[in-house]
C-alpha positions in Angstrom: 4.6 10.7 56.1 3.4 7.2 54.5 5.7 6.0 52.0 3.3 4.3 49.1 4.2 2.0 46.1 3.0 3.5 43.4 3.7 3.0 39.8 2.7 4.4 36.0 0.7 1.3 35.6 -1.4 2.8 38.5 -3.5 5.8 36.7 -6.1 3.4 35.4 -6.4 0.9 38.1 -9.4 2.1 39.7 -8.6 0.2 42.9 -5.3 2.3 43.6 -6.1 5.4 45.9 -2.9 7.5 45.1 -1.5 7.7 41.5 0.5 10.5 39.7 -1.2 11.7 36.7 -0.9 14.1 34.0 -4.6 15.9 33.1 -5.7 14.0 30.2 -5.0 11.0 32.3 -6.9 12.7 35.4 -10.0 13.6 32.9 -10.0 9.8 31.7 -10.0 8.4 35.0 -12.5 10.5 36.2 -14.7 9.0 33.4 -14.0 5.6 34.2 -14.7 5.9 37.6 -17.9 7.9 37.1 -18.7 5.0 34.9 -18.0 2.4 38.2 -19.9 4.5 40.2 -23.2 3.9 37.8 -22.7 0.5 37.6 -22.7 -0.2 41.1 -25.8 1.9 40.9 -27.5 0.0 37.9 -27.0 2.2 35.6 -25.9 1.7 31.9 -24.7 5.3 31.0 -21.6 6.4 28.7 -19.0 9.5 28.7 -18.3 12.4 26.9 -15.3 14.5 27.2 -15.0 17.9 24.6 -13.1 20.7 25.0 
């Protein structure tokens, strides 16, 4: 097993592949990287989270 340097800093560095979250943290990353992703693609969109 890989031993990986990983810190708190980490959750919303987009760049880090393994990171510890808790799930509000998990459902904002996901929004920011879904927001990379449609950049790269060309595409101006925005989030919404409810719940």
């Amino acid at each position: 097993m890989a031993n990986y340097k990983v810190s708190l800093d980490d959750r919303y560095d987009l760049s880090q592949d393994h990171v510890f979250l808790t799930g509000t943290q998990a459902i904002v990353r996901l929004t920011l990287m879904q927001k990379e992703r449609d950049r790269r693609a060309g595409l101006n969109t925005a989030g919404y989270v409810t719940g």
